[in-house]
Each structure stands twice: as structure tokens, then as C-alpha cells.
C-alpha positions as a Markdown table, in Angstrom:
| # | Residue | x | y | z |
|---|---|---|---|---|
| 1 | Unk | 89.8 | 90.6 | 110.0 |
| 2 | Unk | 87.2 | 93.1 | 108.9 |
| 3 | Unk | 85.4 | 92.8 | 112.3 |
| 4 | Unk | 88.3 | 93.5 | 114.0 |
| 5 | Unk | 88.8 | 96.5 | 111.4 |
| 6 | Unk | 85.0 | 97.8 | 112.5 |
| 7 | Unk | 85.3 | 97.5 | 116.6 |
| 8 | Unk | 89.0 | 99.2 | 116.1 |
| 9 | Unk | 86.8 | 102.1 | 114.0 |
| 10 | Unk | 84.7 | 101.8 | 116.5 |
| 11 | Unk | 86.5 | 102.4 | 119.6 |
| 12 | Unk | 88.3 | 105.4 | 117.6 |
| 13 | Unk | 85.1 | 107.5 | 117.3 |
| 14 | Unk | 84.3 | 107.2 | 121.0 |
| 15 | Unk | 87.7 | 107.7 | 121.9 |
| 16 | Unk | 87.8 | 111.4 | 119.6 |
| 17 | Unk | 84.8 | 111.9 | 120.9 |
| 18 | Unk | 85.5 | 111.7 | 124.2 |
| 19 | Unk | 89.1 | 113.4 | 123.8 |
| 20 | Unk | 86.6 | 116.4 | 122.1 |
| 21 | Unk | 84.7 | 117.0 | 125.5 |
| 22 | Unk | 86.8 | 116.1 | 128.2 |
| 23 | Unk | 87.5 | 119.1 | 130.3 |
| 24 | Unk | 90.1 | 117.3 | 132.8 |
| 25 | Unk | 93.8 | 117.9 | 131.3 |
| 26 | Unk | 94.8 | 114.3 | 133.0 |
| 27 | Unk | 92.1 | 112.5 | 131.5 |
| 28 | Unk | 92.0 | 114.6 | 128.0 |
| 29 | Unk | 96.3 | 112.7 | 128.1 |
| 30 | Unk | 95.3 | 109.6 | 128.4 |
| 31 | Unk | 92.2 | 110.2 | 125.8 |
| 32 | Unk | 95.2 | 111.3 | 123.7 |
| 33 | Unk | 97.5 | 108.0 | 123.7 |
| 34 | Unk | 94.2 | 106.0 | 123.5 |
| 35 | Unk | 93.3 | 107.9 | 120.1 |
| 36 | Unk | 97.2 | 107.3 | 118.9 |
| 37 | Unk | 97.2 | 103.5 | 119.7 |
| 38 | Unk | 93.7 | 103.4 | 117.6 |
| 39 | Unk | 95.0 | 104.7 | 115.0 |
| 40 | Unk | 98.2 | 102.6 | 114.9 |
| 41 | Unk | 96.6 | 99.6 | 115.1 |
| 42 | Unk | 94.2 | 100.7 | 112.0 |
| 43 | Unk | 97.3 | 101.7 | 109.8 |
| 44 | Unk | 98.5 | 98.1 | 110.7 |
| 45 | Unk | 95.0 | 96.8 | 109.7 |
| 46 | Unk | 94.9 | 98.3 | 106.5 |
């Protein structure tokens, strides 16, 4: 479980990282949801 724990981490920095730079409004949405679902699935992790 903790490896999943990590990649889910994982993909949660590159996703706010992304959502950070992105300049296209569409894209800088979808960014958005990504970071939400990350974060749900880590508050169901923990």
C-alpha cells in the first residue's frame, strides 16, 4: 500500500506542477480535476 501511497504523491507533484505553468485555460481545467482526484485518492490512502 505504501507504493501505491508514493506513485499517488508522485503523480500529485507533477500534476501541481504542471497546473502551476500551464498557460492554456482548457488544459490548466483538466490539470485542475487531475490535482482533485490525487488528492482524493490520498485522503482515502491515509
Amino acid at each position: 500500500m505504501e507504493n501505491i501511497k508514493e506513485i499517488v504523491e508522485s503523480l500529485l507533484g507533477v500534476a501541481e506542477s504542471v497546473y502551476e505553468v500551464c498557460e492554456d485555460e482548457i488544459e490548466k481545467a483538466r490539470m485542475d480535476g487531475q490535482v482533485r482526484a490525487y488528492r482524493e485518492v490520498l485522503s482515502h490512502l491515509n
